[in-house]
N, C-alpha and C positions, 0 to 999 in steps of 0.2 A: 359516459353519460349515466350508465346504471351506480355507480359509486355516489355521484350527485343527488340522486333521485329521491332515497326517503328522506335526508336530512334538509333536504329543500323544501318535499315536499311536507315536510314536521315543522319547517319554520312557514310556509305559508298558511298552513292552518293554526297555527298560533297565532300568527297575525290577524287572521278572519274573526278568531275570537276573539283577539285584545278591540279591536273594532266594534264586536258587537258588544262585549263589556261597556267598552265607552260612552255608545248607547245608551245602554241601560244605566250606568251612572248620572250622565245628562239627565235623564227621565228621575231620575230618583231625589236628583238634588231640585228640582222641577217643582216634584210631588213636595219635598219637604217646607220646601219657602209656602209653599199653600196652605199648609195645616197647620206652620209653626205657628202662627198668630193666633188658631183658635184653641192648638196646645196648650198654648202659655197665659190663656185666657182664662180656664176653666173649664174647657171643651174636653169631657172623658173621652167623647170617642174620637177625637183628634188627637188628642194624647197616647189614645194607643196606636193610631193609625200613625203617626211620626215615628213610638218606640218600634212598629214593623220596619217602615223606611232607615231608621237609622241603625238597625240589626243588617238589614238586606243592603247597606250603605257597604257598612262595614264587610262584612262578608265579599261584594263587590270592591272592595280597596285591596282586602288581601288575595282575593284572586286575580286581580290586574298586575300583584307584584309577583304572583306566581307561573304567570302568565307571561309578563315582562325577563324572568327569571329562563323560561322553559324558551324562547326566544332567543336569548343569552347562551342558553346552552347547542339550541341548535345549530348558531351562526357559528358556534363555535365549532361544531362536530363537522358542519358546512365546509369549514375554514383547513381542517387537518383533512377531509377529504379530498378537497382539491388538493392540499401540499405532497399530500400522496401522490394523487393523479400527475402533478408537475414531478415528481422526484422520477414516478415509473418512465413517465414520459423521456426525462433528461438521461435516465439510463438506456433506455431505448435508442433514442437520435447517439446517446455517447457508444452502444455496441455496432450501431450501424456507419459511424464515422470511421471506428475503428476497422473494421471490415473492409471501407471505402478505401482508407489510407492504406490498407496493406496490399490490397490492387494495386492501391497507385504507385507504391514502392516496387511492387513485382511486374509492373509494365514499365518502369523506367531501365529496370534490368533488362527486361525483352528490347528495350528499344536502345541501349548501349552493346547487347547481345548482336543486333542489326545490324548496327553500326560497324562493328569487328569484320563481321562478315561480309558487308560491303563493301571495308574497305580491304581485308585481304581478297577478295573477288576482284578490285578492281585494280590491285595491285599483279594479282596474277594475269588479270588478261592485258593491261600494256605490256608485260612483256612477253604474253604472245603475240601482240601487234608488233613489238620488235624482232620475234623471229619470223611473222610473217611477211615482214619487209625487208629480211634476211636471206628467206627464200626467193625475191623477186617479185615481189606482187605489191605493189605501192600504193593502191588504194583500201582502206583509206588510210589517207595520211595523218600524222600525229595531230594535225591541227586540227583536220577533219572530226577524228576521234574525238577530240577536247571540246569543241563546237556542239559535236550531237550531241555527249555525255552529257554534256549543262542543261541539254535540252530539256533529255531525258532526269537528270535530278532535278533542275526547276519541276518540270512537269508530274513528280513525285509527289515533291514536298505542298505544289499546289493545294494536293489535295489532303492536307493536314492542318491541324494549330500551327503548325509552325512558320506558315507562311505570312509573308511581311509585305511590309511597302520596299524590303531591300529589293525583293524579286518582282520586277514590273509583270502584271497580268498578262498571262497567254491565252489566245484565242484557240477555242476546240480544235482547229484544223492546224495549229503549229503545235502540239503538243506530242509527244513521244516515248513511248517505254523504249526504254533498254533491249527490250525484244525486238521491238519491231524494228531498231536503229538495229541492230546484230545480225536479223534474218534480209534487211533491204541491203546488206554489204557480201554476206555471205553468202544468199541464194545464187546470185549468179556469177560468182566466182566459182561453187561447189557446179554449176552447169555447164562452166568452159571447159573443167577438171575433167571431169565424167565424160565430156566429151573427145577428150583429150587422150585419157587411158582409155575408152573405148576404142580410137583409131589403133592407139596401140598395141591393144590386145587381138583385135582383127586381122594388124600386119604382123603380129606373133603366128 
């Protein structure tokens, strides 16, 4: 706004004056038609009162185009101050895009970084559902596993962009992390266990 200010404010006072110039030209060409007749008649001292008017005529023509001129110049000065103000501006929005988009490159890594790790996470724990149904213990069972997991990744990705009309809406009370699907399988297996080597450590 301060960059606009004096060139603006240089061309509205130019304007104020080219207005009251105006004025006063009107007024002058007024006063001239009045006197011309007793000018041109004989009349000394309308003759001189004309040759004042048509001095202060003149004088008012060349400052209307001086005037006109300094108006010219300010729209102009007006005109590369805004193109500044747009250039500063477009390098501005262009450093902060650039900024933007390098986030957004370095979050696509973090979120294919995720991904790896999700998916060797979930490759190592089916097969320790395979050795724990190796050891005897059969719940849950693979379909079980497959069933929750969806649950728990639908229930994930819910709560991102990435969710679509493919994954039909889940209601709050069906929804499920991976935790909570892990610790509802394992707590009370880990509580049979426990109770299980404690008889045995007793009858030790």
């Amino acid at each position: 706004m301060t960059t606009f200010k004096r060139p603006r404010n240089n061309c509205g006072n130019c304007r104020i004056k080219k207005d009251l110039l105006l004025g006063r030209t009107k007024l002058l060409s007024k006063q001239r038609q009045e006197v011309s007749h007793a000018a041109y008649t004989g009349n000394a001292k309308a003759r001189q009162q004309l040759e004042k008017l048509n001095q202060e005529t003149t004088a008012m023509g060349l400052e209307l185009e001086n005037i006109q001129a300094a108006i010219a110049e300010a729209q102009s000065i007006l005109g590369a101050a805004r193109a500044d103000a747009d250039r500063a501006a477009e390098r501005a929005a262009a450093e902060q895009l650039r900024d933007k988009l390098k986030q957004f490159k370095e979050l696509g890594e973090v979120l294919d970084d995720c991904f790896v790790d999700f998916r060797s996470a979930a490759l190592e724990q089916k097969k320790l559902l395979d050795d724990i149904h190796a050891l005897g213990q059969a719940a849950p069972t693979a379909q079980q596993y497959r069933v929750y997991c969806e649950i728990a990744f639908k229930t994930a990705v819910q709560q991102t962009p990435f969710w679509s009309q493919d994954f039909p809406a889940m209601a709050p009370n069906q929804r499920k992390s991976f935790r909570e699907i892990c610790n509802s399988w394992v707590e009370p297996i880990m509580h049979r266990i426990n109770a299980l080597l404690g008889d045995q450590q007793e009858a030790a």
